[in-house]
NUTIDREN-892128 format. One record per residue (C-alpha): residue number from 1; residue in three letters; x, y, z. Coordinates in steps of 0.1 Angstrom, whole numbers, plus 2048, in hexadecimal, padded with zeros to 3 digits. Layout:
% residues N
ATOM  seq  type   xx   yy   zz
ATOM  NUM   ala    X    Y    Z
...
***
This chain:
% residues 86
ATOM  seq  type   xx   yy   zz
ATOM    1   unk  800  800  800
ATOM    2   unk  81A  81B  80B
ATOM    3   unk  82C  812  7E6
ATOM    4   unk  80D  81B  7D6
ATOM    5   unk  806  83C  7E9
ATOM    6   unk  829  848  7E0
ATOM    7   unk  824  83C  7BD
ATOM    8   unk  802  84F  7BC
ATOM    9   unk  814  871  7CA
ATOM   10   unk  82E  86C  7AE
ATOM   11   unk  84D  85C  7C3
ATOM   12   unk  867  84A  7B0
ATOM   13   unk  870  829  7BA
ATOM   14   unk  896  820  7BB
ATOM   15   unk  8A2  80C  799
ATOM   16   unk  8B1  7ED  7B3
ATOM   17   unk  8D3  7F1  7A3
ATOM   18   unk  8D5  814  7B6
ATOM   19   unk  8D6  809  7D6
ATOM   20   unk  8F4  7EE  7DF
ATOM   21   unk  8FA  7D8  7FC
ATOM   22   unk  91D  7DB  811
ATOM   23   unk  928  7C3  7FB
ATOM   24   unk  924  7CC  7DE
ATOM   25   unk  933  7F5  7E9
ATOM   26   unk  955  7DC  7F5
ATOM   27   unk  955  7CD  7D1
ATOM   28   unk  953  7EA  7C1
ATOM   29   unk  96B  7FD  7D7
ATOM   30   unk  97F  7DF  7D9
ATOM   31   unk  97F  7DE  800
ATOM   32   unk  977  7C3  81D
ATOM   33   unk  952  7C4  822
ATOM   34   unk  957  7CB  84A
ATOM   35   unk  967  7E9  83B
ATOM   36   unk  94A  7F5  82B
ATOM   37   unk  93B  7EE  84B
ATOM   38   unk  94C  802  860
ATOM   39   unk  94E  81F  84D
ATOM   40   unk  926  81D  84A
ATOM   41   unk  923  81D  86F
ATOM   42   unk  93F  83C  876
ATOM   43   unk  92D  84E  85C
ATOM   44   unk  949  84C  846
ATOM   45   unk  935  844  825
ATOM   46   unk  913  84C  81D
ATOM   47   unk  8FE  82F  829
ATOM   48   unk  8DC  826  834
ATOM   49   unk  8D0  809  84A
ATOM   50   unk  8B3  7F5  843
ATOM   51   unk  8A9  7E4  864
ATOM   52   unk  8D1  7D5  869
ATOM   53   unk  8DC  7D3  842
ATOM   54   unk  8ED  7F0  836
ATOM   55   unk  8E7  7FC  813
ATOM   56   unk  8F8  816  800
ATOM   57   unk  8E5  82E  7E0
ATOM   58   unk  901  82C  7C5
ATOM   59   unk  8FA  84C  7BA
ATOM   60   unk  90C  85A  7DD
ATOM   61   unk  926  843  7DC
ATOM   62   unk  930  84D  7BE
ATOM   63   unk  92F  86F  7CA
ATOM   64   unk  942  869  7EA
ATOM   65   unk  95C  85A  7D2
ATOM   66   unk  962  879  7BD
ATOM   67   unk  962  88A  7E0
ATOM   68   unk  97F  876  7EB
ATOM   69   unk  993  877  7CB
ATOM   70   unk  98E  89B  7CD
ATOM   71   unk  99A  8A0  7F0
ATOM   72   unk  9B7  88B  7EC
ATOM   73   unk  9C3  89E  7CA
ATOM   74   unk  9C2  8BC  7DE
ATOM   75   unk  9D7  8AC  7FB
ATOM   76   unk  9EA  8A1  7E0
ATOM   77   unk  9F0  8C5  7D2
ATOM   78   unk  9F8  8D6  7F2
ATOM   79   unk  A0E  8BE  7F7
ATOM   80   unk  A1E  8C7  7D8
ATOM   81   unk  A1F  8E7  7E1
ATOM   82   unk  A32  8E4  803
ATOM   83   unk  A4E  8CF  7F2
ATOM   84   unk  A50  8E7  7D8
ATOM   85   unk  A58  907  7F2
ATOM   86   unk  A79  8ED  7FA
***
């Protein structure tokens, strides 16, 4: 019932490739499962529980990659940077 009331008031439903299970974020980041664990529960990627199973919308992995690729070619400029003042 509360699929069709959202349906009726024009709410997408999720494609089910969107949304991944821990391990299928480690295979695709190519890290241990209890990883992806852990950095769900410190809030370290963007995660969601459903009852006790984490899940995980590609769409902000994605972006919390390109975060972290940014962030570190930054670090990775200023770093630069300092050696170059040497």
């Amino acid at each position: 019932m509360i699929i069709v009331d959202m349906l009726k008031k024009g709410v997408s439903m999720v494609k089910s490739n969107e949304i991944l299970t821990a391990k299928q974020v480690a295979e695709y980041l190519h890290i241990h499962p209890l990883t992806v664990h852990r950095y769900a529960r410190e809030g370290r990627i963007p995660a969601f529980k459903i009852g006790t199973d984490w899940r995980f919308h590609r769409k902000y992995i994605e972006k919390w990659i390109k975060q972290k690729v940014s962030s570190n070619n930054d670090a990775g400029k200023q770093g630069s940077k300092l050696f170059a003042k040497v």
